[in-house]
ZAKOLDREN-387901 format. One record per residue (C-alpha): residue number from 1; y, z, x. Coordinates in Angstrom, 3 decimals, decimal comma, always signed. Example, Ala and Ser with C-alpha at 12.3 -4.5 7.8 and 13.67 -1.06 7.14 Angstrom:
2
<atom n="1" Y="-4,500" Z="+7,800" X="+12,300"/>
<atom n="2" Y="-1,060" Z="+7,140" X="+13,670"/>
end
This chain:
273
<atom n="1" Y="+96,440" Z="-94,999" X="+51,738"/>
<atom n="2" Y="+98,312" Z="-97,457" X="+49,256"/>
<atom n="3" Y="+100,236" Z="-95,643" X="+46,343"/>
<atom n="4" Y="+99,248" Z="-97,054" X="+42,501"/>
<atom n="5" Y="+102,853" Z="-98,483" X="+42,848"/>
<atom n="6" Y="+101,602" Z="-100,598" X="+46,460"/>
<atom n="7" Y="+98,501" Z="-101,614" X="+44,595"/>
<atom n="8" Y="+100,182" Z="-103,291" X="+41,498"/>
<atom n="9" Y="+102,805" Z="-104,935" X="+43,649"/>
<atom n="10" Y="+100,059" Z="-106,360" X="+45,967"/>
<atom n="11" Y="+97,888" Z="-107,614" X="+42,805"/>
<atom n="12" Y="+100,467" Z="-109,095" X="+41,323"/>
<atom n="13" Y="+102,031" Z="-110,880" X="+44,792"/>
<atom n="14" Y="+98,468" Z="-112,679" X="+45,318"/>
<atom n="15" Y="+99,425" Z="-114,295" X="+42,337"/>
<atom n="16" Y="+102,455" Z="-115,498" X="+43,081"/>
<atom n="17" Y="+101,332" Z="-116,670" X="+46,708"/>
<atom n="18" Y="+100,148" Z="-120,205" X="+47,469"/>
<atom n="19" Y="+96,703" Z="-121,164" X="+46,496"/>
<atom n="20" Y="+93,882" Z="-119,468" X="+44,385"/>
<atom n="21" Y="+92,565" Z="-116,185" X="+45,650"/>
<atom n="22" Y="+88,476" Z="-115,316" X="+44,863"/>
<atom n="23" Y="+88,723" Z="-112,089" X="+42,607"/>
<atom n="24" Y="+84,791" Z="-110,587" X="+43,107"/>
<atom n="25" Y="+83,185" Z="-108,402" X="+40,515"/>
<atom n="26" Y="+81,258" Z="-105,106" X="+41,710"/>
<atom n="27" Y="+79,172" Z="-103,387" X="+38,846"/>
<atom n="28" Y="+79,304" Z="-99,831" X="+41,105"/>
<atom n="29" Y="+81,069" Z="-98,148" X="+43,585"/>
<atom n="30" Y="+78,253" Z="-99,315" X="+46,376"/>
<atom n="31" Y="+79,267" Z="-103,017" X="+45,697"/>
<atom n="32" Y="+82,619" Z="-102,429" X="+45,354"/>
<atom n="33" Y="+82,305" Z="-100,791" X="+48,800"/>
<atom n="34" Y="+80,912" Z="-103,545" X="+50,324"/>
<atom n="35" Y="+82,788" Z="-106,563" X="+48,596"/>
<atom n="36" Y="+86,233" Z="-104,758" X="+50,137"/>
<atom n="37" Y="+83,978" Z="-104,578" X="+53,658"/>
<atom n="38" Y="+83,742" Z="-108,121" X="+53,020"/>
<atom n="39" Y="+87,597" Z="-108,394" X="+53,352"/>
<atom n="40" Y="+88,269" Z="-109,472" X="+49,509"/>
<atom n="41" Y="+91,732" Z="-108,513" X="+49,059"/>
<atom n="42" Y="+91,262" Z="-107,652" X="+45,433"/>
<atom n="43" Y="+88,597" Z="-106,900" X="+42,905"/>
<atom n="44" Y="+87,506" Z="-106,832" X="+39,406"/>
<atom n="45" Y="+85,220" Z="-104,896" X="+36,990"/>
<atom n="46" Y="+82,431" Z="-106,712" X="+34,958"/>
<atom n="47" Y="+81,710" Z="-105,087" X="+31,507"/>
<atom n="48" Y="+77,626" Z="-106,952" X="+31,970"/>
<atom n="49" Y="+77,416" Z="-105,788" X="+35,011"/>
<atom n="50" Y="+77,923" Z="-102,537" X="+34,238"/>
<atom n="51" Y="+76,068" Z="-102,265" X="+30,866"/>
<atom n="52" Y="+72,573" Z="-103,869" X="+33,180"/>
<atom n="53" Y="+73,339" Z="-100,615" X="+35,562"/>
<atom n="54" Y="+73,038" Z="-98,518" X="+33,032"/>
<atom n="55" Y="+70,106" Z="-100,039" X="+30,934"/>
<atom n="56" Y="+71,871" Z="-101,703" X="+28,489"/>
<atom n="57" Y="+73,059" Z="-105,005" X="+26,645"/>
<atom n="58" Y="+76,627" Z="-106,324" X="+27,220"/>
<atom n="59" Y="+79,027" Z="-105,232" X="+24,928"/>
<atom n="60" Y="+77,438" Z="-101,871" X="+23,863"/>
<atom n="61" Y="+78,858" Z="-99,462" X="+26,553"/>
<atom n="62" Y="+81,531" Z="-97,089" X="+24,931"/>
<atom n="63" Y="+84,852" Z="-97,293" X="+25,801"/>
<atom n="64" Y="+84,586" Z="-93,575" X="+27,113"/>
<atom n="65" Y="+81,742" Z="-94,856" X="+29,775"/>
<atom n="66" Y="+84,290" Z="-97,696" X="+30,631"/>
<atom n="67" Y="+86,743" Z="-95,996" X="+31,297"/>
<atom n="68" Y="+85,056" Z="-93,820" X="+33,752"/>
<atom n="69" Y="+83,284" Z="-96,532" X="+35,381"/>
<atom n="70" Y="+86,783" Z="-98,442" X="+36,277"/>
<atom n="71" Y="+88,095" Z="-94,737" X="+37,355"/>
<atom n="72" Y="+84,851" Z="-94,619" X="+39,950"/>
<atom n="73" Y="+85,387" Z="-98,232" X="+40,854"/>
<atom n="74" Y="+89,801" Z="-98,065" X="+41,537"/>
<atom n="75" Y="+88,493" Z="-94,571" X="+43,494"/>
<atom n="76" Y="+86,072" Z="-96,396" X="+45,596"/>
<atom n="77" Y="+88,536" Z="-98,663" X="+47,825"/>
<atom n="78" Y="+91,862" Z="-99,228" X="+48,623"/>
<atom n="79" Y="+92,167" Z="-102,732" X="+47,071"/>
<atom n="80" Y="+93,933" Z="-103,147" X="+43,914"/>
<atom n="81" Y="+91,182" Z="-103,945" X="+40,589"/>
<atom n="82" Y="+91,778" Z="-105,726" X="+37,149"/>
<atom n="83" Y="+89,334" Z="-104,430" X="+34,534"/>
<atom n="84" Y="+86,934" Z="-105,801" X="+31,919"/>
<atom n="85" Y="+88,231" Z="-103,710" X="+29,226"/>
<atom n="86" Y="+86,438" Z="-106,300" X="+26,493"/>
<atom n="87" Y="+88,370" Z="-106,949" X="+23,316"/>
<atom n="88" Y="+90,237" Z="-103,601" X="+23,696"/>
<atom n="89" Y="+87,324" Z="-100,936" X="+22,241"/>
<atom n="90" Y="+88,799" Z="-101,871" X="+18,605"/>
<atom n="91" Y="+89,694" Z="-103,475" X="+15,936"/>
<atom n="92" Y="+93,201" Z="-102,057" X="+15,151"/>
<atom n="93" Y="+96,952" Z="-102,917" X="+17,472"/>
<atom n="94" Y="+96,397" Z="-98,943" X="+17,121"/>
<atom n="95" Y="+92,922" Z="-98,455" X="+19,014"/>
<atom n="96" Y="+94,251" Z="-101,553" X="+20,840"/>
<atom n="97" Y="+97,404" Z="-99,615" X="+22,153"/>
<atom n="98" Y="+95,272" Z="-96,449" X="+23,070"/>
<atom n="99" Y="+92,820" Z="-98,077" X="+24,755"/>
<atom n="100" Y="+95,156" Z="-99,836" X="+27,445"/>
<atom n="101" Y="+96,959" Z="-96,798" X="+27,749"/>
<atom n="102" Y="+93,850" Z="-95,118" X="+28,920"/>
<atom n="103" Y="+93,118" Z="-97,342" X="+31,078"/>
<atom n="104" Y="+96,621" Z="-97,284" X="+32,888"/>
<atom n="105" Y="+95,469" Z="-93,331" X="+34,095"/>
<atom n="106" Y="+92,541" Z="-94,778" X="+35,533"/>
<atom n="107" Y="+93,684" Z="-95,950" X="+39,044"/>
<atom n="108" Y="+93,405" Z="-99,786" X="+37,810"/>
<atom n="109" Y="+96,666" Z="-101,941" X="+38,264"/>
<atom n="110" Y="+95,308" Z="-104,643" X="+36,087"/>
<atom n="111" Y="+92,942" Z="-105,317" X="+32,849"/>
<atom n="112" Y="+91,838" Z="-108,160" X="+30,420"/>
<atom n="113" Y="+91,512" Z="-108,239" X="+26,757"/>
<atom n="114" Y="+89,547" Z="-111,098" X="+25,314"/>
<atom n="115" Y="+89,623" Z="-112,475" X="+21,995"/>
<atom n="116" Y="+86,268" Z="-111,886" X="+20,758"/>
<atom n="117" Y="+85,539" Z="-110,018" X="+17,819"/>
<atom n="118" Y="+81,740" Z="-108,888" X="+18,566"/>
<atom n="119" Y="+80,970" Z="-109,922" X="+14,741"/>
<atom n="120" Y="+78,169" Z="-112,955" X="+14,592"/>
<atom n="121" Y="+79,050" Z="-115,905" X="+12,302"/>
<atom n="122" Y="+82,564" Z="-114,911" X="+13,134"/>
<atom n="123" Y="+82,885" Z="-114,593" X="+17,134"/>
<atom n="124" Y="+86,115" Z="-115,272" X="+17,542"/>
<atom n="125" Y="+89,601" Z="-113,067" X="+15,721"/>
<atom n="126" Y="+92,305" Z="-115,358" X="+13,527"/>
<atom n="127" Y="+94,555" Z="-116,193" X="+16,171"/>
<atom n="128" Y="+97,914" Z="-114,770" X="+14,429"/>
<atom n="129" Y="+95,712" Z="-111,095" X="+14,874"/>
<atom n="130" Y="+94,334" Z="-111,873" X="+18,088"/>
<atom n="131" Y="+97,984" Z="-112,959" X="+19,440"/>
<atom n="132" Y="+99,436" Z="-109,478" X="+17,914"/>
<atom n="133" Y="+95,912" Z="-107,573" X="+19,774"/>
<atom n="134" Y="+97,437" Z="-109,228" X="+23,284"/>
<atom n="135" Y="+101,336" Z="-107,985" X="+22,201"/>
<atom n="136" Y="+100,067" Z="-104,141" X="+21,803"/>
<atom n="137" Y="+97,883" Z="-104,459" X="+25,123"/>
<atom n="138" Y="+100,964" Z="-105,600" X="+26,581"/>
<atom n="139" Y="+103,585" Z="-102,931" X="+25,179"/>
<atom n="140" Y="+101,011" Z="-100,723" X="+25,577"/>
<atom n="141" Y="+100,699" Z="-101,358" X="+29,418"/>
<atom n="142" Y="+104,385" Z="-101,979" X="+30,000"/>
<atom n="143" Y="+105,260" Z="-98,008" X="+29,669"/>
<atom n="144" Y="+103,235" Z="-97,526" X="+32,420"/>
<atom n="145" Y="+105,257" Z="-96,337" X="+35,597"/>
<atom n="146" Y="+103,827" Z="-99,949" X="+37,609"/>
<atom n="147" Y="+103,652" Z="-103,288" X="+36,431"/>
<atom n="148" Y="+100,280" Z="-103,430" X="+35,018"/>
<atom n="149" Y="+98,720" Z="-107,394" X="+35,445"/>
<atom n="150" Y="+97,641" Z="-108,122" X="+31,425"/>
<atom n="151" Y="+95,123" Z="-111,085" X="+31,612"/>
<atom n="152" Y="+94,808" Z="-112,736" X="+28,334"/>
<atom n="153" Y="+91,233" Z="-114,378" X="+27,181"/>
<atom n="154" Y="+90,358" Z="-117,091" X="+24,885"/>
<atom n="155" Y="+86,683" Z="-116,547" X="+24,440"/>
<atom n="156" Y="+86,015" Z="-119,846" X="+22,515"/>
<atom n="157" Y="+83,981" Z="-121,670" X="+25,163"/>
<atom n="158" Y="+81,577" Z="-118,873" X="+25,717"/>
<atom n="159" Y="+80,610" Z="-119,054" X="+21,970"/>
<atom n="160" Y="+79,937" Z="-122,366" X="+21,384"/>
<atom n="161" Y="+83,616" Z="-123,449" X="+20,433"/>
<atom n="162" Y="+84,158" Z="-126,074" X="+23,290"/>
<atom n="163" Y="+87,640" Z="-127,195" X="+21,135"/>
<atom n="164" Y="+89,923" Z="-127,352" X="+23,948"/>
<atom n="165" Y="+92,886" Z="-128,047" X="+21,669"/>
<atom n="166" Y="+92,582" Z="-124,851" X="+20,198"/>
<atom n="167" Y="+91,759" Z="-122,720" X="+23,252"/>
<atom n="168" Y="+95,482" Z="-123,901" X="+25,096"/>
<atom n="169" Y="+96,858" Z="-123,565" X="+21,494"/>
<atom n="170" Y="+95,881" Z="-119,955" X="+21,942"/>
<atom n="171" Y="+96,528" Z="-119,143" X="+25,671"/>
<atom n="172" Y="+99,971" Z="-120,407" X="+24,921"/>
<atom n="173" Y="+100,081" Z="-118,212" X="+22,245"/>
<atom n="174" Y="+98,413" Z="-115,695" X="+24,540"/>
<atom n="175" Y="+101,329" Z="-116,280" X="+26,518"/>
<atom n="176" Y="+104,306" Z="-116,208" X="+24,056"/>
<atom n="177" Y="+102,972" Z="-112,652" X="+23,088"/>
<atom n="178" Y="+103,657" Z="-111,470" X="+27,195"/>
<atom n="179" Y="+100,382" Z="-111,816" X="+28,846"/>
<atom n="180" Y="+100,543" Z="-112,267" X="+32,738"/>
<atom n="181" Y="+97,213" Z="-114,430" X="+33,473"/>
<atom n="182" Y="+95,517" Z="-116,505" X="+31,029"/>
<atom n="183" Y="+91,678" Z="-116,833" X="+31,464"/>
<atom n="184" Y="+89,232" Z="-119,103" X="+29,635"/>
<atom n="185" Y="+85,738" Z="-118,098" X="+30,558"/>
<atom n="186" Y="+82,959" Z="-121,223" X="+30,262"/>
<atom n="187" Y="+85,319" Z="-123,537" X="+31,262"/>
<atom n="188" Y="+83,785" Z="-126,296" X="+33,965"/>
<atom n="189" Y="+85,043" Z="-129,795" X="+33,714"/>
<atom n="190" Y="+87,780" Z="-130,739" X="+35,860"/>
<atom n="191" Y="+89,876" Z="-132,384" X="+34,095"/>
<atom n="192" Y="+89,497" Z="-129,316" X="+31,652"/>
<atom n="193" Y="+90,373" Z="-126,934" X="+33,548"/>
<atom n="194" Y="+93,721" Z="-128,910" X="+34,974"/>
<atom n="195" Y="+95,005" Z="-129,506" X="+31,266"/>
<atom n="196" Y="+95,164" Z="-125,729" X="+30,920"/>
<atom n="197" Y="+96,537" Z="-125,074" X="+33,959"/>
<atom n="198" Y="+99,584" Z="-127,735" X="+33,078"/>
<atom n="199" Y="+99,934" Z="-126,509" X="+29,564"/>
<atom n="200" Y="+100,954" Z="-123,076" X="+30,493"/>
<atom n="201" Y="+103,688" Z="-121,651" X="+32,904"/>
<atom n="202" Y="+101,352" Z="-118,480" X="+33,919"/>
<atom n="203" Y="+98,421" Z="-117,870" X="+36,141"/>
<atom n="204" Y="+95,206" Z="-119,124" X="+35,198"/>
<atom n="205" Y="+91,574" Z="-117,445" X="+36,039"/>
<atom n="206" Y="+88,522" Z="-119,349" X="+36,080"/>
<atom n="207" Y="+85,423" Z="-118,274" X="+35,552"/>
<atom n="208" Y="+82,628" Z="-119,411" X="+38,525"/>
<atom n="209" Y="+79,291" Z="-118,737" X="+38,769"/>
<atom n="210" Y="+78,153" Z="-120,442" X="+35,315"/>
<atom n="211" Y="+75,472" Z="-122,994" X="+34,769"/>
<atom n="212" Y="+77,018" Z="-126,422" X="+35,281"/>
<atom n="213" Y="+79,661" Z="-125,178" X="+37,740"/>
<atom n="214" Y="+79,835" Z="-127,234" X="+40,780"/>
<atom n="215" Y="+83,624" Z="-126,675" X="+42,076"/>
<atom n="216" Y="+84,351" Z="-125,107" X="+45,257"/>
<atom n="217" Y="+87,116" Z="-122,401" X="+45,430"/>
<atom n="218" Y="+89,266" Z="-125,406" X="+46,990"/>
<atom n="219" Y="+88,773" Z="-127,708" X="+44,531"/>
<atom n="220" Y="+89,456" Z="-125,230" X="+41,972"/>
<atom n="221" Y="+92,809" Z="-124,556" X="+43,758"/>
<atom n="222" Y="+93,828" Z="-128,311" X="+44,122"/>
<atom n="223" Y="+94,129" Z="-128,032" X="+39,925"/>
<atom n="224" Y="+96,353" Z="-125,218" X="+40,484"/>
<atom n="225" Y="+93,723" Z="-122,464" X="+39,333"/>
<atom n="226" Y="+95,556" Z="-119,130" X="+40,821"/>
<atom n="227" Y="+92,206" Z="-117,039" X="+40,462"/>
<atom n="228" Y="+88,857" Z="-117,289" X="+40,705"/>
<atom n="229" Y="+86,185" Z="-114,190" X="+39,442"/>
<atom n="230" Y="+82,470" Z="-114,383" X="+38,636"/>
<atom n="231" Y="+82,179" Z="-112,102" X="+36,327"/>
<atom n="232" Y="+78,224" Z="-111,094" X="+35,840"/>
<atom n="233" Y="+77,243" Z="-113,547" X="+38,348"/>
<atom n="234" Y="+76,679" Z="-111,498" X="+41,378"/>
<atom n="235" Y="+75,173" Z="-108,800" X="+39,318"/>
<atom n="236" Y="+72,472" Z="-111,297" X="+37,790"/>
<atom n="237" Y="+72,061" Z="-112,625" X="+41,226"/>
<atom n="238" Y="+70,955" Z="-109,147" X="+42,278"/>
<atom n="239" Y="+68,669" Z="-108,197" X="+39,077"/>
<atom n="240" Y="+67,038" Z="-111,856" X="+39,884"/>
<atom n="241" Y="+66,606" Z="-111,083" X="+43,226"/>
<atom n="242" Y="+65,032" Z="-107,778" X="+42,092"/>
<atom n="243" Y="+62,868" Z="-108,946" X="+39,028"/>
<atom n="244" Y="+61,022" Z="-111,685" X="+41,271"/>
<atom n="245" Y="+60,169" Z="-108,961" X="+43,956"/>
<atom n="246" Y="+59,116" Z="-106,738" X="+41,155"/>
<atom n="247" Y="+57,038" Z="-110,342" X="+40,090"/>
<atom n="248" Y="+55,742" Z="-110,786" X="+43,463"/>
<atom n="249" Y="+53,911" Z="-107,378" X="+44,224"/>
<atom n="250" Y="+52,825" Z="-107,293" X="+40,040"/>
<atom n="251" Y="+51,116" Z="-110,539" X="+40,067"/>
<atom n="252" Y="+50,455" Z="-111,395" X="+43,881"/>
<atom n="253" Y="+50,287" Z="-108,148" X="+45,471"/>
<atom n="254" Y="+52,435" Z="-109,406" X="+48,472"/>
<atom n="255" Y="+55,610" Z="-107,996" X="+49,905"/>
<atom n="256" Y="+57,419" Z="-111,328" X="+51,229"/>
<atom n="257" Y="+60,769" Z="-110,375" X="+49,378"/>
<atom n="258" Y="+61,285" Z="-107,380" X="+52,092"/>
<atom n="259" Y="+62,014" Z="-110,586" X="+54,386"/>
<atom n="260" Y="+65,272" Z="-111,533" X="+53,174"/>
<atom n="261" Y="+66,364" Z="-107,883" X="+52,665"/>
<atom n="262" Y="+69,053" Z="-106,424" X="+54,761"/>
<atom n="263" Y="+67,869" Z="-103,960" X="+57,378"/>
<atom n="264" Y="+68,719" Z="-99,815" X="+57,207"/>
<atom n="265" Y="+70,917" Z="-100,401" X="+60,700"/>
<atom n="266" Y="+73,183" Z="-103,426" X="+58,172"/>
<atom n="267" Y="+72,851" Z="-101,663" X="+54,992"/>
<atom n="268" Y="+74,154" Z="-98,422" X="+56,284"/>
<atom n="269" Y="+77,085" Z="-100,054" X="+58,205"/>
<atom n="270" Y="+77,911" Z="-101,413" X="+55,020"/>
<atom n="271" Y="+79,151" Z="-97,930" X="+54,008"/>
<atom n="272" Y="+80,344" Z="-96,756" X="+57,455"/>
<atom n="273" Y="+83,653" Z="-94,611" X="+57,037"/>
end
């Protein structure tokens, strides 16, 4: 079984290695099970994902609940997972600090913090605070006993700020302040998504699975993209898979979804020791 010290070292090679790697995002230890059976050689948490488990919006699980649900997802396999740790559970370098340190006793070897500030009319924190937020994740991280992978997020695109001047302005920034991987989430032009990748000298995640999204995990790596998550995606693709069986027997009284599902003999082989 890999140490926490193996785990870091291995996160943090795949992005050094030629290429971008697919970084899949479980919502429970069952998927996480079976996305590591799958032969992913690395995984990530998704904060929606979770919060639809559970019953409940994005954004509103504590950071208590978090915490445990990355714990139960670094438990469940031997592969090394980055977590969705939102904008840091709050709104001081303080709360910021705490929060990452946390989440280094978890079992993770790697975590975002995003630059949202939850607040509407105002989505998105001044950049000289949200810079200083990313500097106390990352002192905060670097006393752990492995090198803890700090992905940095500009959150601009997901709310409606499509300036991409100002989102490399702060990924650089991002950057400067000692982040290892810079992310963008709602990024999906092309040429977009290569003039961040040359206006930065770190690793750069992209977000697929969106609306609008039509590049492969090739083409993403031909403009130097280093990783590649989904975030929600493959949750939402479950819960729609779910809600239009629930649909089918509520309004037709039919069972056709049971076609497409997998059989007991493939489920439970799924979860075979």
């Amino acid at each position: 079984m890999p140490t926490l010290q193996d785990k870091a070292a291995h996160f943090l090679d795949l992005h050094r290695q030629p290429g971008a790697f697919i970084i899949p995002n479980p919502w429970d230890v069952g998927t996480a099970r079976i996305l590591a059976r799958t032969g992913f050689k690395a995984l990530a948490t998704t904060s929606a994902g979770f919060a639809f488990s559970i019953g409940l919006r994005d954004s509103t699980v504590s950071r208590g609940d978090m915490l445990n649900h990355v714990r139960q997802i670094a438990g469940a396999t031997d592969l090394p997972v980055s977590a969705d740790l939102e904008s840091g559970f709050g709104s001081t370098l303080e709360l910021v600090d705490e929060t990452f340190r946390l989440a280094g006793e978890t079992g993770i070897v790697g975590g975002s913090i995003e630059d949202s500030t939850g607040v509407p009319g105002a989505p998105i924190f001044d950049v000289a605070l949200a810079s200083e937020r990313v500097q106390a994740a990352v002192a905060s991280v670097r006393r752990l006993p492995f090198h803890f992978t700090l992905t940095a997020r500009c959150e601009n695109f997901l709310h409606g700020r499509k300036d991409l001047s100002d989102t490399i302005s702060r990924l650089q920034k991002y950057q400067e302040a000692g982040a290892d991987v810079l992310y963008a989430p709602g990024l999906i032009a092309s040429d977009d998504i290569a003039t961040v990748v040359r206006s930065v000298d770190r690793p750069v995640n992209v977000l697929a699975g969106l609306d609008g999204m039509v590049l492969s995990a090739a083409q993403l790596s031909d403009l130097g993209v280093k990783r590649i998550s989904v975030g929600s995606a493959l949750s939402k693709a479950a819960l729609g898979t779910f809600v239009g069986a629930a649909r089918e027997m509520m309004a037709a009284g039919t069972f056709d979804f049971a076609k497409s599902a997998l059989s007991s003999r493939d489920a439970n082989a799924m979860f075979d020791p």
